[in-house]
C-alpha positions, 0 to 999 in steps of 0.5 A: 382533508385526508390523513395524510394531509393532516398530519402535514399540515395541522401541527405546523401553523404559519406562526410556528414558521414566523417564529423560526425565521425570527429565531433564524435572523437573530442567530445569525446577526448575533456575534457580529461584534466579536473581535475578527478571528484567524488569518483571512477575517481581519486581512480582508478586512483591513484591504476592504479598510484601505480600499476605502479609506483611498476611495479606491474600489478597484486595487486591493492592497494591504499594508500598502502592497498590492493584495491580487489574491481574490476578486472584490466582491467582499471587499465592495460590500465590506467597503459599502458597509464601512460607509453605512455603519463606519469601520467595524467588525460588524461592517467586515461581517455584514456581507457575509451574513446576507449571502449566508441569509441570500443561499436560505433565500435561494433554497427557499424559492427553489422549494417554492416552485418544487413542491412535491405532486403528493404535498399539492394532490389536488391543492392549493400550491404550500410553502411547505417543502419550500419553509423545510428546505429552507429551515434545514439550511439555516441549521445546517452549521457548515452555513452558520459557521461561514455565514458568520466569517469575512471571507470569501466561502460563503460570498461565493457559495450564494451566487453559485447558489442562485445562478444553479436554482434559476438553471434548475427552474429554468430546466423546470419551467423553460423561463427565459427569465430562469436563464438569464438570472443563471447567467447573471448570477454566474457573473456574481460568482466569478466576482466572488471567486475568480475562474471557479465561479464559472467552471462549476455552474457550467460544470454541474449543468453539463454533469446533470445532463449526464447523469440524467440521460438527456440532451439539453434543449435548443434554447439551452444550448444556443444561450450559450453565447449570450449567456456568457457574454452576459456573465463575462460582462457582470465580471468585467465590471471588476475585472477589465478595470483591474487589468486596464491598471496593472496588466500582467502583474495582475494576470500573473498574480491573479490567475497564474499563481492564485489560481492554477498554482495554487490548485496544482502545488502546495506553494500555500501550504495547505496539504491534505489527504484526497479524501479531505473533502469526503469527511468535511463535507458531511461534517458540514451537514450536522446536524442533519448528517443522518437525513444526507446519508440516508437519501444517499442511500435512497439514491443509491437503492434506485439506481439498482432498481433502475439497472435491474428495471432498465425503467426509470418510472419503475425505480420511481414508483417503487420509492415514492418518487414524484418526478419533479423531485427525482430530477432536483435529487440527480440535479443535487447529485450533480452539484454535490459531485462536482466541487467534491471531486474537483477539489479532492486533486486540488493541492491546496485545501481549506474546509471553505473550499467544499461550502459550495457544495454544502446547499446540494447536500442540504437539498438532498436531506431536505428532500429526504426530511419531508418524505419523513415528516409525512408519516405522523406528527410526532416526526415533524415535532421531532424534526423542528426539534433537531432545528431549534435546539441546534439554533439554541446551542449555536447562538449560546457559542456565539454569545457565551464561548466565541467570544472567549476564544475571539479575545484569546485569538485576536490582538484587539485589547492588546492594541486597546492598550496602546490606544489608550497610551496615545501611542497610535502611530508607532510603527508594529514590529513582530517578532519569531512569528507573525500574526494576521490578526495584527492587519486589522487592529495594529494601531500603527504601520506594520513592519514589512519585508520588500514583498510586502509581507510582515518582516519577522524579527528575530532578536533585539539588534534587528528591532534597533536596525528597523528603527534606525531605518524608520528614524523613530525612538520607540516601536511596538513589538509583538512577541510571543510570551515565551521570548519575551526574555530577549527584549527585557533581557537586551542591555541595548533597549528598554522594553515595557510590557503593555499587555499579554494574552495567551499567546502574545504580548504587546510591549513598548520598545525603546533605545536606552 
């Protein structure tokens, strides 16, 4: 055994990596049961909810109206997890946290089958690369935070993840088996999210072709046709039933404004500056944020040797280099380029957006990391450090201070209350502001405008009218603490306070 494998190889023994992957499957199946946080957690949640409850797995509604704003994915697997473990937090979760633990898997494989020349010099093939890319993912905290959330981010960022994993083996390999899987992951991810779940896989590959000076093969390129039949059939298993039952309404909805609207305006009203992206993305590598840096700059080192060279196995050899390695670098290049730059003219922006990116980033400082941890011990004991303390601190935020900030957040012990007054089926009306969270926990039907929207109310006579029109005697009304003086002040209905957060109270209305 020579130094260098030593120092490799002896201070990490199979039960050290056994232990992390317990440790890594504790801290993100832990929170699951905290109450649902923000806007999109208990709104998809309570579409997958009705969607169930229907026995419906096609039309995604909420409060009743059609919800075409994304594809089903989440909601099939929020739906199958209602039916296995009953409606939940843990159930809207639990998809999430699988795709999240599926994009750790991915990147494993994609390590297994990529070892670097000089970790197998002669050798029986390791694990080794494969155990460090996979451990730098699950501690990279844009991963955990979103691996954590019922939303979409992440339900997208695992096939995009496995359909570019299985190209890049295929490129390596030449596997048709490689093939199909891209294709048929690709097909995964538009049912994750819509158009982008093909136009960035076809993208990045198309783009790892440019910048790695080379013509895709034959095969590659004849695939084409029957690979995306292949994809577009994966799709339609969602998508042709959709339109069969609701033709341009869908269209409309879903591609023209969900889509091309909301990509080239603000009409959701999320404006940020073209270099959001550029700042969130490294953001999302922490803690592993020096190792990205600094293998962009290795990146970048070659790329002037190789202009100054005109010799590519130059650049190569002058930093280390093993050829499958330099081609996965320019391939991770490519997909950390695409979404960036696509969704940095995007007028629309939302932290999730870049997720996609984020594996790319994880491969690039992976890389970099175990080139790192060859030089001695100390390093590697360093290194597992960085991961371990930064599993321990994530999983005391979610056992300590996530739950705080859940309870302030969300409405659920406000409705408990109601609950436990029996008053389970008043109508919800909401006053000043509206609040998402309600989706999911109101213990009765929420108020709504024609469009299917929470009708916003602005003063008692309003809350009167909607209950003469719904021909009930008593309401629940949401209102934030500060205009709580306009219902108990009304000489027009009596009004009793149930209970209070931070940020809303939850009373009992009634006409006097």
């Amino acid at each position: 055994m020579t130094k260098g494998e030593s120092a490799i190889r002896n201070p990490t023994s199979t039960i050290v990596w056994l232990l992390f992957a317990v440790v890594i499957l504790v801290v993100y199946f832990a929170g699951l049961t905290i109450p649902l946080v923000g806007p999109d957690e208990p709104r998809y949640a309570q579409v997958a909810r009705e969607m169930f409850e229907r026995g419906d797995w096609i039309t995604p509604t909420l409060g009743g109206f059609h919800w075409f704003e994304k594809p089903a994915l989440l909601y099939w697997l929020e739906i199958s997890a209602y039916n296995l473990f009953g409606i939940s937090e843990f159930s809207a979760r639990l998809g999430s946290v699988l795709f999240g633990l599926g994009t750790i898997a991915s990147l494993w494989i994609l390590g297994r089958n990529v070892e670097p020349a000089e970790a197998n010099n002669g050798r029986q093939w390791t694990n080794e690369f494969a155990n460090w890319l996979a451990l730098v993912a699950a501690s990279t905290v844009g991963i955990v935070a979103f691996a954590h959330g019922a939303s979409f981010d992440i339900i997208l960022t695992f096939p995009l993840t496995a359909a570019l994993v299985s190209f890049f083996l295929y490129d390596l390999k030449r596997r048709n088996a490689w093939l199909v899987s891209f294709y048929f992951f690709v097909g995964v991810a538009i049912l994750a999210k819509g158009l982008i779940g093909i136009v960035f896989p076809f993208a990045i590959v198309g783009f790892y072709h440019v910048v790695a000076w080379k013509f895709p093969n034959r095969a590659l390129s004849s695939s084409f046709f029957w690979g995306t039949a292949l994809a577009i059939a994966v799709a339609c298993t969602w998508y042709l039933p959709m339109y069969l039952r609701h033709g341009w309404e869908f269209v409309d909805q879903f591609f023209i404004q969900h889509h091309f609207q909301r990509y080239t305006s603000n009409k959701y009203l999320h404006p940020q500056p073209f270099y959001f992206f550029f700042w969130v993305l490294p953001l999302m590598t922490i803690p592993w944020l020096p190792f990205f840096i600094a293998a962009l700059w290795d990146l970048g080192k070659r790329s002037v040797i190789e202009a100054t060279s005109n010799q590519n196995d130059v650049a190569d050899a002058a930093l280390g280099i093993d050829p499958a390695i330099r081609s996965l670098q320019l391939f991770a290049l490519a997909w950390l380029a695409v979404p960036l730059v696509f969704f940095s003219f995007s007028g629309s922006k939302l932290p999730g957006y870049i997720l996609p990116a984020v594996p790319a980033a994880v491969l690039l400082a992976a890389e970099y990391i175990y080139r790192f941890v060859q030089k001695n011990s100390f390093r590697k004991y360093g290194v597992q450090a960085i991961a371990a303390g930064t599993l321990a601190v994530i999983l005391i935020a979610i056992i300590v201070f996530v739950p705080r900030f859940a309870e302030t957040d969300s409405l659920k012990s406000l409705f408990a209350v109601a609950h436990v007054r029996g008053l389970d089926g008043l109508p919800v009306m909401t006053m000043h502001r509206v609040n998402h969270n309600a989706e999911f926990y109101a213990t009765g039907p929420l108020v709504r405008d024609p469009e299917g929207k929470q009708n916003r109310l602005t003063g008692p006579k309003e809350v009167l009218e909607e209950m003469r029109i719904l021909g009930t005697s008593m309401t629940l009304v949401l209102i934030p603490p500060e205009y709580l003086f306009h219902l108990t002040q009304s000489d027009m209905i009596r009004t009793e306070v149930l209970q209070s957060n931070e940020d809303w109270t939850l009373t009992l209305v009634s006409e006097k």
